[in-house]
N, C-alpha and C positions, 0 to 999 in steps of 0.2 A: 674698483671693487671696494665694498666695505669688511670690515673686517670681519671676521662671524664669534661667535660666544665661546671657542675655542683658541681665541688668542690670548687671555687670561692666563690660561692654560700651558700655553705654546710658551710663554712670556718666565710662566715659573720653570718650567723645565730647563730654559736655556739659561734661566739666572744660577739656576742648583750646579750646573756642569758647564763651567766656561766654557768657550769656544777652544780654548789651548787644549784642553783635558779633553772635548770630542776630538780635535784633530790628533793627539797620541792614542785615545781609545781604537780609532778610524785604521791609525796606522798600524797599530800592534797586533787589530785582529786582521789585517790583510796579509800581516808575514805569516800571523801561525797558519792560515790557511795556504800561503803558499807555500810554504813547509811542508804540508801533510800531502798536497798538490807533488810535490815532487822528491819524498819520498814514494809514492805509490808509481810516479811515468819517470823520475829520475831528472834531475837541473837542467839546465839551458847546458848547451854546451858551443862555443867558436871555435870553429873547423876549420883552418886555413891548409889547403894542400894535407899530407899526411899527419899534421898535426892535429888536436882534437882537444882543447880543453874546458874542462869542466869549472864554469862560472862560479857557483857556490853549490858547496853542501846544503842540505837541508838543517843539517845539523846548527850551523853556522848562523841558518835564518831565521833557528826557532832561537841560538841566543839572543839573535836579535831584539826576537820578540818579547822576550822575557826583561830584555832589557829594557824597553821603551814601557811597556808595562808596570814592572817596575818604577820608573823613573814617575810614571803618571801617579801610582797611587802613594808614592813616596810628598808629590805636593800635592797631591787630593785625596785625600781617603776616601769620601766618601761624596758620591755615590758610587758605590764600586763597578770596575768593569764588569765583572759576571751577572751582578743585579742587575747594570742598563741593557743587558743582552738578555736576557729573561722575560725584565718589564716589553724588551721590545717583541719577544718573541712571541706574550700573552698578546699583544697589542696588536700585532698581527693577525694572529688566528682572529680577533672578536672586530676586526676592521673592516664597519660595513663597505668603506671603498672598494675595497680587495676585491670583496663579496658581488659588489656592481659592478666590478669592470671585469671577473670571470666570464660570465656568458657571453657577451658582447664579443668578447675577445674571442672564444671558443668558437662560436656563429659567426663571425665577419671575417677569421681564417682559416679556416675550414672549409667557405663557401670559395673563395677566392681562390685557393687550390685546387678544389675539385673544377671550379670553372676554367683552372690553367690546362687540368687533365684533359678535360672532355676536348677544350680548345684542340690537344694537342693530336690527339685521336681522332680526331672529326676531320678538323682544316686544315693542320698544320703548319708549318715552318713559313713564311711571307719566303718567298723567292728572292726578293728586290735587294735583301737584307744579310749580312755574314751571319754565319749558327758555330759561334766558335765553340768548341765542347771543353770543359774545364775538370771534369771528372767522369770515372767510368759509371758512377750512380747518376741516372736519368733523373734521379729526383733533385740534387744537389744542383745539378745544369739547369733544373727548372727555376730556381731563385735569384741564377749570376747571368743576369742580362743586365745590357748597355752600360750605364754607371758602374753594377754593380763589377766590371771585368777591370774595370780602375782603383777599383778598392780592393780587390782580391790582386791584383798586383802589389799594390802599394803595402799589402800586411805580408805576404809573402818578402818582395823583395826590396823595400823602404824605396827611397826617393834618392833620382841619380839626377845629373846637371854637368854637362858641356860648355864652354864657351862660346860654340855654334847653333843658335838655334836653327831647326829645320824645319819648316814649313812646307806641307803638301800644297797639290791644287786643288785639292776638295771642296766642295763648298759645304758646310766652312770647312775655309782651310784648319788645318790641325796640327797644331806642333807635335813635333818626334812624342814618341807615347812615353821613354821613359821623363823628359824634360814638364812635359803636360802636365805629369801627377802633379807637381807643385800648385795646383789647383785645386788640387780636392787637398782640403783641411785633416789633420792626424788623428782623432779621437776616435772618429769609429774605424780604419783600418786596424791601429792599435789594440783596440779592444778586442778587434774580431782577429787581430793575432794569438792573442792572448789565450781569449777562447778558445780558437783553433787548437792550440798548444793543449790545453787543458784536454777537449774533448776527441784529437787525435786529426782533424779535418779541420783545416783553414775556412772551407766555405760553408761547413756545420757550425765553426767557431761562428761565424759574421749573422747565417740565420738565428743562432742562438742569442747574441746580442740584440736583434732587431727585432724578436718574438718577446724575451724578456724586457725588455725596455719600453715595446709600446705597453707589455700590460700594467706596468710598474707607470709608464704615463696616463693612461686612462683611469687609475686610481686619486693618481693628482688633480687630473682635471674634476672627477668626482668631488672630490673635497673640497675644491676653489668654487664652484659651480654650487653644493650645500651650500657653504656660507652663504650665498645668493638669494638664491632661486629654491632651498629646502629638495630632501632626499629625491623627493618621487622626480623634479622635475633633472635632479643632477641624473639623475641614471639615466634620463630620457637625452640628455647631451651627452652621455655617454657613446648612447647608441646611435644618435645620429652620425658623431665622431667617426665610429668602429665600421659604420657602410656608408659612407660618405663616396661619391664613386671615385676620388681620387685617393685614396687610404690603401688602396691596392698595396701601396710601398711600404706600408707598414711589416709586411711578410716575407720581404727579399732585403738581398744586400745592398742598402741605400741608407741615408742617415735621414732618413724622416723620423723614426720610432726615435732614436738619440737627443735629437735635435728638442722633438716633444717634449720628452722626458725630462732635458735639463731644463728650458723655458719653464715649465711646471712647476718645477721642486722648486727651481728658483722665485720664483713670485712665492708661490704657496710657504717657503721658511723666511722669506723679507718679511713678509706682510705680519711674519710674529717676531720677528726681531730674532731668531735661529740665527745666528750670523752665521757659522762653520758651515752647516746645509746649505745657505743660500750662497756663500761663496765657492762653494765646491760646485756646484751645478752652473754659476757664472762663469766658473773658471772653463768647465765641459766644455759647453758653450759655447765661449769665446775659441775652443779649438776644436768644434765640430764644422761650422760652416762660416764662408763669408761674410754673414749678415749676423750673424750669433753676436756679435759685440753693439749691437742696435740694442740687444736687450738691456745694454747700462741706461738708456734713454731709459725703457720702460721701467726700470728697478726708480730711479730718480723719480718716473710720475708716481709711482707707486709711495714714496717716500715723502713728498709733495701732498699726496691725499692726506698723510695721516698727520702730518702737520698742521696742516689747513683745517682737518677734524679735531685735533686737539684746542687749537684756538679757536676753534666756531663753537665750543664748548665749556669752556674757560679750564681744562684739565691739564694744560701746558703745565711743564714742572721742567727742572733740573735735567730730573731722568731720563724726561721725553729729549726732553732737547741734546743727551748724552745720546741716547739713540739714535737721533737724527743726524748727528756727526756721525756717529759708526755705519751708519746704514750707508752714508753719501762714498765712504772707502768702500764697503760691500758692493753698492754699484756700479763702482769701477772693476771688478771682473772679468766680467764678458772685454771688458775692453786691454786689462792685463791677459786673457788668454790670447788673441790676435796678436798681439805684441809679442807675444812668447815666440809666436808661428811666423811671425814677422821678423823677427831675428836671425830664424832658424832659415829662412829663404835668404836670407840677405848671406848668411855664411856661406850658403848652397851655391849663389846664384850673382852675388854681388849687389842685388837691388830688392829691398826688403818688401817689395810691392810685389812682385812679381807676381804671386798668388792672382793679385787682381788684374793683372795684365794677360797675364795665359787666359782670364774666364772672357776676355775679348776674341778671341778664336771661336767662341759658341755665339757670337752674333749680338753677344753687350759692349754699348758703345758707339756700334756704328753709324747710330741714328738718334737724335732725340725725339721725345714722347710725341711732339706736335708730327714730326715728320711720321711719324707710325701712325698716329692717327687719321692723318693725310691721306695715308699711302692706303692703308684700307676704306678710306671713303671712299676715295678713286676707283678704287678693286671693285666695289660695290656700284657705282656709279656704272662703271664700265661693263662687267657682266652680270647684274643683277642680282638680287638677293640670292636664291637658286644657284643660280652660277657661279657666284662668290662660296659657296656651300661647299658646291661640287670642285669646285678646282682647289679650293682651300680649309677641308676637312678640319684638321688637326689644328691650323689659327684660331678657326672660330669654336672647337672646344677652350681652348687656352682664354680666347676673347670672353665668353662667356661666364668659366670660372670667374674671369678678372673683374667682370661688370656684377657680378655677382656678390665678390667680396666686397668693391668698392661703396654699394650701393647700403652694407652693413656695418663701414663704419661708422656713420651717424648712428644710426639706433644702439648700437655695442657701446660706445660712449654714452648715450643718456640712458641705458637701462644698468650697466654694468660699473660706468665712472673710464676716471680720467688713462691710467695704468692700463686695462684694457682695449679702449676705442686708439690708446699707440699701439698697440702692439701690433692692433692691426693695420693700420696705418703705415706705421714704421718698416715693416716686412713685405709688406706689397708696392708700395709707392717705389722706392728707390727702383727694385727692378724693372718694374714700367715704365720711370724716366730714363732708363738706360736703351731704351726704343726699340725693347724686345717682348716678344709673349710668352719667349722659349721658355720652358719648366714653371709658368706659372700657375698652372692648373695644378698641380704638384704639392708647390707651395702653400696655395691653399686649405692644402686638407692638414697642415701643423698650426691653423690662425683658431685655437681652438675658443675665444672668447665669441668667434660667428656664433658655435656648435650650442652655445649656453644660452644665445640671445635667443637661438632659433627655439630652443627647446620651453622656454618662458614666454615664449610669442606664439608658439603651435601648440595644442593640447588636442589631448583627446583619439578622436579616427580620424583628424587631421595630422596627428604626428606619426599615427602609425602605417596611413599614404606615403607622408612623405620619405619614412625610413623603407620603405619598400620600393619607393622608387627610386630612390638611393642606391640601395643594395642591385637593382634590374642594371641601373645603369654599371655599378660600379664591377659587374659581373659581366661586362661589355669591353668595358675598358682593359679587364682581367684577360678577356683574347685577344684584344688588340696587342698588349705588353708580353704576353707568356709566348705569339706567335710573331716576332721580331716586327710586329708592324708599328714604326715610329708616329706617337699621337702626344707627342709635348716636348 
């Protein structure tokens, strides 16, 4: 990606308010708000047996806050906190992103619900399939399917670990459920605790984060996409994004919308040299999913481009080259957040890997990429195109996405640059050589540099075919998910 006319821009705001001075502004205004947060529902409190103690006063968290506030504008005056919370607030309202990733957002889940509804009313429940119920609201139960029952454990009751693992005979087999969570990564249970706690409902708290975060993602993607390809065509990658038919997971309890969101911000404050933003979103990242620490690769190509542009220009100076050391720590993030989470298994578990040895239980590992590819020519060889259809539905959705993605990273490289044609690359590749197809169709719908190529490469009643036929299919897949039928 090239940088777009807004990094000038981006360049003087982060020079006026060091990074130190965001990250105490960041922090001060999270206590007051959790302050006012619990005065109105009242502190955390640790219950052990008839004991019951109360964590902190609110009292206690607004000194807090007063304090680090203080201390900020005691070595910065100025810009002051309450200005940069104003400026942001004007900046907000008049932010044509915002303004382009509203509808899309509003139209692609809205359609997606009502498709889970009629699903449910029409067809109903798959048979084949458990229908664990998690709350007495039908609609709350409509969002906490398959993954999301491992995330609503893990913010409810954190992560436990035995020295015996337990292995079923299932196929796959499946370790003990509470030992497994060590698989799924802390940032979105956490948050959708958090939520929960604030909004009074755990699994309101996890929709709440995965609504607010894809639309707060689709804004970024807008933004990264202008600098490109200019406004009309970034709304149109908006929308192909928002009904994409594997985007379903943007509405329920799953860290796609998360996931998005930190990738986004992250590129979108490197690429201005924001360091505070872009390491806060690396850092997300690196403790939202498995593959979240790939993004230091991309931060580097991305660091890489503007180097290589400054000396194919002759604009190289001191300051660029300052930059370019700070940005090379910045992209280490994504890679400091796994390492946080790798710690934290290693205390749990004894073997700081673990994480990635439990994701071997869902079918990664047990084959490399040749043998998979083998093994479905075979399939295909043996029952015929048809038959291969019929017997193995849900492979060949997966396969399809996969050949799909693959077949766009060349073009997402030569229209978009170097930083993009990895991302996508980087994010698809590794899972396929792990000689699985499981949750790749999935994955796809967060490789948002496809979504931008497509929309520069399609115009017209050509684009608004293919967002229609998007939305058909992605309105399919919505029965498939909503009525426990397994398709990725």
């Amino acid at each position: 990606m090239q940088v777009g006319p807004e990094s000038a821009a981006g360049d003087d705001r982060a020079s006026s308010c060091p990074w130190w001075a965001q990250a105490l502004d960041l922090v001060g205004a999270a206590l007051v708000v959790t302050a006012i947060v619990w005065m109105a529902r009242g502190g955390p409190r640790i219950t052990s047996g008839s004991l019951s103690i109360l964590v902190l006063s609110p009292w206690r968290v607004l000194a807090w806050a007063a304090g680090v506030i203080t201390l900020r504008h005691l070595l910065l005056r100025r810009p002051a906190l309450p200005a940069r919370l104003l400026a942001g607030v004007r900046t907000l309202a008049r932010a044509g992103s915002l303004r382009a990733a509203v509808a899309p957002f509003v139209a692609s889940r809205a359609a997606v619900l009502l498709a889970a509804y009629l699903a449910l009313v029409t067809i109903g429940y798959s048979t084949e399939s458990p229908r664990p119920t998690f709350s007495d609201n039908q609609f709350l139960n409509l969002v906490t399917k398959w993954d999301g029952e491992w995330y609503l454990n893990i913010a409810i009751d954190g992560y436990h670990w035995d020295d015996v693992p337990r292995v079923t005979g299932t196929l796959p087999p499946v370790v003990s459920r509470p030992q497994a969570r060590l698989a799924f990564f802390p940032a979105y249970p956490m948050l959708m605790r958090a939520a929960g706690w604030i909004v009074g409902n755990t699994i309101a708290g996890g929709l709440v984060v995965s609504l607010a975060a894809f639309l707060w993602a689709l804004a970024y993607v807008f933004r990264l996409a202008r600098d490109e390809i200019g406004d009309a065509d970034a709304a149109g990658a908006v929308l192909l994004l928002a009904f994409y038919p594997f985007s379903i997971f943007y509405g329920v309890i799953y860290t796609e919308s998360l996931f998005l969101l930190a990738a986004g911000g992250s590129l979108y404050h490197f690429r201005r040299a924001e360091w505070a933003s872009a390491s806060m979103w690396g850092l997300v990242i690196g403790l939202t999913r498995p593959n979240g620490f790939l993004l230091s690769v991309v931060l580097a190509a991305a660091g890489f481009e503007r180097v290589l542009r400054q000396r194919r220009t002759g604009t190289s100076d001191a300051r660029e080259w300052q930059r370019a050391r700070t940005g090379a720590l910045v992209a280490l993030m994504p890679v400091v957040g796994v390492l946080v989470y790798s710690a934290f298994c290693w205390s749990l578990s004894g073997d700081p890997l673990m994480w990635m040895r439990l994701h071997q239980l869902w079918g990664r590992g047990r084959q490399t990429l040749v043998q998979l590819v083998v093994g479905r020519y075979d399939e295909i060889a043996r029952l015929g195109l048809v038959g291969y259809l019929n017997a193995m539905p849900f492979d060949v959705v997966n396969s399809c996405a996969a050949i799909f993605a693959l077949a766009a990273i060349w073009p997402v490289f030569r229209r978009l640059g170097l930083a993009c044609g990895v991302f996508v690359a980087i994010n698809l590749i590794p899972p396929l050589w792990s000689g699985t197809t499981v949750s790749v169709a999935r994955l796809t719908s967060t490789l948002f540099p496809i979504f931008v190529w497509l929309a520069v490469s399609i115009r017209g009643d050509k684009r608004a075919a293919l967002i229609g036929m998007f939305a058909l299919l992605q309105g399919f897949f919505a029965v498939l998910f909503f009525t426990w039928r397994w398709f990725y």
